[in-house]
C-alpha positions as CSV (number, residue, x, y, z in Angstrom):
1,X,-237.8,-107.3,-1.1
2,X,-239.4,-105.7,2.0
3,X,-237.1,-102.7,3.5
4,X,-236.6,-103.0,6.7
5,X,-234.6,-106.6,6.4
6,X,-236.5,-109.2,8.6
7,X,-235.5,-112.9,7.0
8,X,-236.8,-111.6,3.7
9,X,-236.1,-113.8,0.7
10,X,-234.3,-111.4,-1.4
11,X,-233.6,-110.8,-5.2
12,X,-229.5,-111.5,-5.7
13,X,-227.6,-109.0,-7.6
14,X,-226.7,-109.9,-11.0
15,X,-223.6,-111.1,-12.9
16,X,-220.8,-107.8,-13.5
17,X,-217.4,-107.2,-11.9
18,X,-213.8,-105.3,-10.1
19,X,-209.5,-103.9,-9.9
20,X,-206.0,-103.4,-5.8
21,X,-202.8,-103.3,-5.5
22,X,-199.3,-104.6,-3.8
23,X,-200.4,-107.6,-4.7
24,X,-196.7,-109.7,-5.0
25,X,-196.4,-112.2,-2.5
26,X,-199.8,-111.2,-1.2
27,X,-202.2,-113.7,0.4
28,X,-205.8,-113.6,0.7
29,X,-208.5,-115.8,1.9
30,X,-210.8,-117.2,-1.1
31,X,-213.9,-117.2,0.5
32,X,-217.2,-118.3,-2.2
33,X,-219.6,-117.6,1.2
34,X,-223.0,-116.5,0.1
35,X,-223.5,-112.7,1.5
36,X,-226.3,-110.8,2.0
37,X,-225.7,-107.1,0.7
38,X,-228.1,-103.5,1.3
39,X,-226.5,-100.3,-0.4
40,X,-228.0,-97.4,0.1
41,X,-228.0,-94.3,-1.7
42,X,-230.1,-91.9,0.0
43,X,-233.3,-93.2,-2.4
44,X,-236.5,-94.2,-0.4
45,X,-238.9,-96.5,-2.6
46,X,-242.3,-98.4,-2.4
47,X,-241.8,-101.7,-2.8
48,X,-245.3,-102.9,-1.6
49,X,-248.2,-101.7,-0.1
50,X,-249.4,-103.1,4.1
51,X,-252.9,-105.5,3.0
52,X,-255.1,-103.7,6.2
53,X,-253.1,-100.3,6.3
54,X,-251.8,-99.5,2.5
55,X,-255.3,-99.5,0.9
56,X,-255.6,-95.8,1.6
57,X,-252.7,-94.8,0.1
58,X,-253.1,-96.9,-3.0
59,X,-256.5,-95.3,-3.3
60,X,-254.6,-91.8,-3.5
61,X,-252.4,-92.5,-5.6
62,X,-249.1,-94.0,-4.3
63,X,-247.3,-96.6,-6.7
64,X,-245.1,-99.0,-6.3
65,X,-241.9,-98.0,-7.7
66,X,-242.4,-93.9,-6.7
67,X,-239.5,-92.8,-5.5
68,X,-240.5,-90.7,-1.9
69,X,-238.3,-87.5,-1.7
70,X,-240.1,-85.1,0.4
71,X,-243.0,-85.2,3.1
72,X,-244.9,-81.7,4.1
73,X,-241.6,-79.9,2.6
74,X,-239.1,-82.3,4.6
75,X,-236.3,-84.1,2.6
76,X,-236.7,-87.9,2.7
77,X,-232.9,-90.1,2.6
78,X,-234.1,-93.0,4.6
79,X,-237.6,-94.6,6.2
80,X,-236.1,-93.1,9.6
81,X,-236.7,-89.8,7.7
82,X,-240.2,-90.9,7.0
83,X,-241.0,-92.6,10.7
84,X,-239.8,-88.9,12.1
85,X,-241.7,-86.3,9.8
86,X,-244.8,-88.6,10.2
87,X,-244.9,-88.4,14.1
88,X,-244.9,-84.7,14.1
89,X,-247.3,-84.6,11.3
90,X,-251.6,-83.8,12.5
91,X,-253.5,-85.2,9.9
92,X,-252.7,-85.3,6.3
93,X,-249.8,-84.6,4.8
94,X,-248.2,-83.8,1.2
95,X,-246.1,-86.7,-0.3
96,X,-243.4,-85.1,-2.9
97,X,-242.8,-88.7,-5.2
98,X,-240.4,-89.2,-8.7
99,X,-242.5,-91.4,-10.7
100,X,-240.6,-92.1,-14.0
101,X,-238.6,-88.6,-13.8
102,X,-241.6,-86.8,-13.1
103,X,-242.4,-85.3,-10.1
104,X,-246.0,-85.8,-8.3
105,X,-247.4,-84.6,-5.2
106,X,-249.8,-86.8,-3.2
107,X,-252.1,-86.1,0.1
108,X,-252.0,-88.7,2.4
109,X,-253.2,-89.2,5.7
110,X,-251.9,-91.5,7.9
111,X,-252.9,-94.6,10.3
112,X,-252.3,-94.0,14.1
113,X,-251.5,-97.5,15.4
114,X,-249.9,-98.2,18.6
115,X,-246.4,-97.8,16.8
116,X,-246.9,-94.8,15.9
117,X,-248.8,-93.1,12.3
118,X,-247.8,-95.2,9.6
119,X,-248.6,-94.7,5.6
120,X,-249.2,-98.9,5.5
121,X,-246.5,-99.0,2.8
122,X,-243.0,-101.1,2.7
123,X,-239.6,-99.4,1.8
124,X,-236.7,-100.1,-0.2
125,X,-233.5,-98.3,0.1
126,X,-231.3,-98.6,-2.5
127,X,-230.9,-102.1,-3.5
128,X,-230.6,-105.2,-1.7
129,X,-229.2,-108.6,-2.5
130,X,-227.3,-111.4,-1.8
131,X,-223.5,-112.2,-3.6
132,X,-220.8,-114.2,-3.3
133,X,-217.4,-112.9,-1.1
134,X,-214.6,-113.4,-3.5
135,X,-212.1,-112.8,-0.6
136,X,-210.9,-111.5,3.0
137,X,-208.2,-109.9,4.2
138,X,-207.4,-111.2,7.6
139,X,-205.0,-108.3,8.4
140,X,-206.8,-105.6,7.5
141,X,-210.7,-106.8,7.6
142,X,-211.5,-105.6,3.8
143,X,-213.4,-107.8,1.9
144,X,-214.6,-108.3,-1.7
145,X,-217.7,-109.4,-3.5
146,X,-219.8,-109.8,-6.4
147,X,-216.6,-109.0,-8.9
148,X,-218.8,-106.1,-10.5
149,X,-221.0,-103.1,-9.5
150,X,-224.8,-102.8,-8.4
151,X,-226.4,-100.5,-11.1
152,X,-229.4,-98.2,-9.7
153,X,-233.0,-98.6,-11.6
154,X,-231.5,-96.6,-14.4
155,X,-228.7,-99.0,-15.5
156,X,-225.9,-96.2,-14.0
157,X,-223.7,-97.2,-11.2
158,X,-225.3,-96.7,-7.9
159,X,-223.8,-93.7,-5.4
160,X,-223.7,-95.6,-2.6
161,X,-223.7,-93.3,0.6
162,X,-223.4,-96.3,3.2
163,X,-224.5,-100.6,3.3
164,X,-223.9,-103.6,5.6
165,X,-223.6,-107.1,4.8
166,X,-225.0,-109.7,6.4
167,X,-225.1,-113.3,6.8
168,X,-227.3,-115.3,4.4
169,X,-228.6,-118.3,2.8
170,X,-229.5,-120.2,-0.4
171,X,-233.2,-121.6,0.0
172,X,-233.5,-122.3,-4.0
173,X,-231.9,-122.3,-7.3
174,X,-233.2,-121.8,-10.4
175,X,-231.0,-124.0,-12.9
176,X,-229.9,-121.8,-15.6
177,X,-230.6,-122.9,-19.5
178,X,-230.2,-121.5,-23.2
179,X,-231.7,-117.9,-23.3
180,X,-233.0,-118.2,-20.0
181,X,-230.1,-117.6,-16.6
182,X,-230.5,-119.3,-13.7
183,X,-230.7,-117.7,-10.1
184,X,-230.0,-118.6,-6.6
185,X,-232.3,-117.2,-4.2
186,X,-231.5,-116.4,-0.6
187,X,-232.4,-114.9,2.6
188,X,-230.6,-112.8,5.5
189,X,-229.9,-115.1,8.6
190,X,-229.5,-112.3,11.0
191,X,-230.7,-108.6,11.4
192,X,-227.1,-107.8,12.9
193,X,-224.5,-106.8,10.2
194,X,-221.1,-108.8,10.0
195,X,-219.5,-105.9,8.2
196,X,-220.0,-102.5,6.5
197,X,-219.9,-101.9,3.0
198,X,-217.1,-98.9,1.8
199,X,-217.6,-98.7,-1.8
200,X,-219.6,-99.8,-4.3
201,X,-217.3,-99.4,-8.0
202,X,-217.5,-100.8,-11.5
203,X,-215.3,-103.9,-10.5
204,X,-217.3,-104.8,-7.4
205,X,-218.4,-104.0,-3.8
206,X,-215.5,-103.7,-0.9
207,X,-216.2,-103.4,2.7
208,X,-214.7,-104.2,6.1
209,X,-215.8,-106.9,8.7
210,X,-214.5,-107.6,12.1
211,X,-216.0,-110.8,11.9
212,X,-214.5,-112.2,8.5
213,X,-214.7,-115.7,7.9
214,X,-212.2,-118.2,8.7
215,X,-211.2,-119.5,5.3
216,X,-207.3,-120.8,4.4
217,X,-205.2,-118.1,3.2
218,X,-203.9,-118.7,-0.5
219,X,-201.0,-116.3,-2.6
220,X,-202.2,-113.8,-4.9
221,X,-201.6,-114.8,-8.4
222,X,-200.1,-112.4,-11.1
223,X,-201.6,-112.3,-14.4
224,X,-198.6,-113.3,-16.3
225,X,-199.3,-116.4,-13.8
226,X,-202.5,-117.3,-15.2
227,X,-203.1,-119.8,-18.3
228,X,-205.4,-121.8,-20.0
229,X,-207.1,-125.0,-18.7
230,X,-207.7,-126.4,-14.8
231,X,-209.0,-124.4,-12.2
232,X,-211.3,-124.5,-9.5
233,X,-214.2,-122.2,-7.8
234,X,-215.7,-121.8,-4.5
235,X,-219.1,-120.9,-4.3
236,X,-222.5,-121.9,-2.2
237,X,-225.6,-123.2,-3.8
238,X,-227.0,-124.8,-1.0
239,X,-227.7,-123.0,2.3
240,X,-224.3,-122.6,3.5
241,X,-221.9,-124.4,2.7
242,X,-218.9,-123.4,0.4
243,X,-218.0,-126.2,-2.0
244,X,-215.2,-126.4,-4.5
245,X,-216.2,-127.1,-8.3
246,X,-214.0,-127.7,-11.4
247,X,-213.9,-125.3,-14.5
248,X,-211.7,-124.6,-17.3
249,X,-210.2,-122.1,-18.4
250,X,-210.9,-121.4,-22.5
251,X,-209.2,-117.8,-23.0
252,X,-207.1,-115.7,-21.5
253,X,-207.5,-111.4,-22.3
254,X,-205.6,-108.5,-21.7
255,X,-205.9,-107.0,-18.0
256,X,-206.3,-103.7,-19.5
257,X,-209.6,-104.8,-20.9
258,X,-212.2,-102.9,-17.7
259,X,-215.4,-104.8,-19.0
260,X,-214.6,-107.3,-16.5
261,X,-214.2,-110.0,-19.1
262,X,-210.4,-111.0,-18.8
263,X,-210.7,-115.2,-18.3
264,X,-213.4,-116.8,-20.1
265,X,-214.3,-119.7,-18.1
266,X,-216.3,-123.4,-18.8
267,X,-218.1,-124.9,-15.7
268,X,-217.1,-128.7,-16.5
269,X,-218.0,-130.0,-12.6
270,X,-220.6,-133.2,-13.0
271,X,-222.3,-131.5,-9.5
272,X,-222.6,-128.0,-10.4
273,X,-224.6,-128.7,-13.6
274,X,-226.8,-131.2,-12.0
275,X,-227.8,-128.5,-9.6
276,X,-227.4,-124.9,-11.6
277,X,-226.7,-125.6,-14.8
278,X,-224.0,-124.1,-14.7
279,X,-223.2,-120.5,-13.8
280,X,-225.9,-118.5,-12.2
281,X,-226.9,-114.7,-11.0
282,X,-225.7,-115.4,-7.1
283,X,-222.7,-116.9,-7.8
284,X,-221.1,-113.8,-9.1
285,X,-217.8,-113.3,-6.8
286,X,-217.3,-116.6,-6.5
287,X,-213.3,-117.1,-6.3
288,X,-211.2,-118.8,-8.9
289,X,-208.3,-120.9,-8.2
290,X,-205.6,-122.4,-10.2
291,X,-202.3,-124.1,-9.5
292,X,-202.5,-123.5,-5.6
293,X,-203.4,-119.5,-6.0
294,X,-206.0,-117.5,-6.0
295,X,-206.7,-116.0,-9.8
296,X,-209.4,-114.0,-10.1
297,X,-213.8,-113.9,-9.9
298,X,-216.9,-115.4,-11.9
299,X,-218.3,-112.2,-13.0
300,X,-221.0,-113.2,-16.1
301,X,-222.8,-115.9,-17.2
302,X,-223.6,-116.2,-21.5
303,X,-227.3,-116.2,-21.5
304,X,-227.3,-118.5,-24.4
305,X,-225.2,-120.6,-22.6
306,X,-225.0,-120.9,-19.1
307,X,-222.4,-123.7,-18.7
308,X,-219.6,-121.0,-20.3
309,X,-219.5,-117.6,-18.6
310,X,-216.5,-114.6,-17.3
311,X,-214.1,-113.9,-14.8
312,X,-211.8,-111.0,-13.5
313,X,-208.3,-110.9,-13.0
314,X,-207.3,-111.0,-9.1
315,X,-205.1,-107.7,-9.8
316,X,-207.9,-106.0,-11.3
317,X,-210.5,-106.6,-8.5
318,X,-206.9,-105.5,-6.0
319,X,-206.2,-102.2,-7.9
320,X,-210.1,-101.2,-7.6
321,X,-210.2,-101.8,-3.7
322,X,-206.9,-99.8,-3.0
């Protein structure tokens, strides 16, 4: 995943999930659009190194994976930070990098192109991705996705600080089988956000988009609504376009249970395990419906298994993003 997001296949973020409120007589829009997702957290990265311009800075020492935090004595939060210390540098400077909690300092000198010096290395802030919108709310703009939380390198929850969404699509799939998951890969469409990401918690990723995505309004199921057997989810694994699949519905837990784990759920749609194998890392989000309403999110997939997998409780995903 290159940094600064051109139409850059990226990663997707895998399988967890998410809790809002006032949700009787509520209606929301189930979406199941694939989304692409950046959260930042105020981390600057190597992700790869420029083939003409990066040799230098391999050859001194840079890794992929060091985490930049100062140059010459100047914090670094974002490759902006970087671009601006770099064009008021003269000559080398002193790269302050975390390299698996320890701390290293590397002299560098940078390339004078016609853009400016550059290091001849590609960034990643925070962590990029691409998810599944679980739903809209026409009223207010927020949205929801993924049904679970992006972890930073160190399994933790990330601190987001800011992130966009952006429009995306599924180029591949990797079909999921015993011991192995499957994937969905994806790119962004567009450099220009559709919406902005406001928090990134253990039950999921909320934003706001002006844009939204015109997709029939359904009423908010309670949990007491919920039972065992039928349903349906929405999801896209193929370019764009949102399909509806069955599933069943094996087991029903308690809402209070916060490991995102309250419906466990049985892909049984001819289609979908043709193409996936079932549930896959990309699908995550993807809204369930039963009996007209909207229920809850896919949220995990059982790696020795992939046709049998999780979801969330609407409610839960609604108290989180209140």
């Amino acid at each position: 995943m290159k940094m600064i997001i051109k139409r850059v296949v990226v990663a997707l973020l895998s399988l967890w999930l998410l809790p809002f409120h006032a949700y009787a007589a509520q209606e929301l829009a189930p979406v199941g659009q694939v989304v692409g997702l950046e959260l930042r957290d105020g981390s600057v990265t190597v992700a790869a190194f420029d083939e003409e311009l990066g040799a230098q800075s391999r050859a001194a020492g840079l890794q992929i994976g060091d985490v930049i935090e100062s140059i010459d004595g100047q914090q670094i939060n974002s490759s902006e930070d970087i671009h601006k210390v770099l064009t008021r540098s003269h000559g080398m400077v002193d790269v302050q990098v975390s390299r698996e909690g320890k701390k290293q300092s590397i002299s560098l000198t940078p390339h004078i192109t016609g853009d400016g010096p550059k290091l001849g290395i590609y960034l990643k802030q925070g962590v990029t991705g691409i998810g599944t919108v679980t739903w809209y709310d026409k009223d207010t703009g927020k949205f929801a996705t993924l049904g679970h939380g992006v972890n930073n390198g160190s399994g933790k929850l990330l601190d987001m600080t800011q992130g966009n969404a952006y429009d995306a699509r599924v180029l591949t799939v990797r079909k999921g089988k015993s011991g192995e998951p499957g994937q969905l890969m994806g790119a962004i469409e567009r450099l220009e956000p559709i919406g902005e990401l406001t928090a990134n918690t253990a039950q999921g990723v909320f934003g706001r988009s002006q844009e939204g995505w015109p997709c029939q309004e359904l009423p908010v199921a309670e949990t007491s609504e919920i039972r065992t057997g039928e349903a349906t989810i929405l999801s896209t694994v193929s370019g764009v376009d949102v399909r509806e699949y069955s599933v069943e519905i094996l087991k029903i837990y308690p809402k209070s249970r916060q490991t995102g784990r309250n419906l466990l759920i049985h892909v049984t749609d001819p289609a979908l395990l043709e193409t996936t194998g079932g549930i896959v890392q990309g699908m995550s989000g993807s809204p369930i419906i039963q009996d007209g309403k909207l229920i809850g999110a896919v949220t995990h997939v059982l790696v020795n298994d992939p046709t049998t997998g999780y979801g969330i409780f609407i409610e839960n995903m609604l108290d989180a993003a209140a």
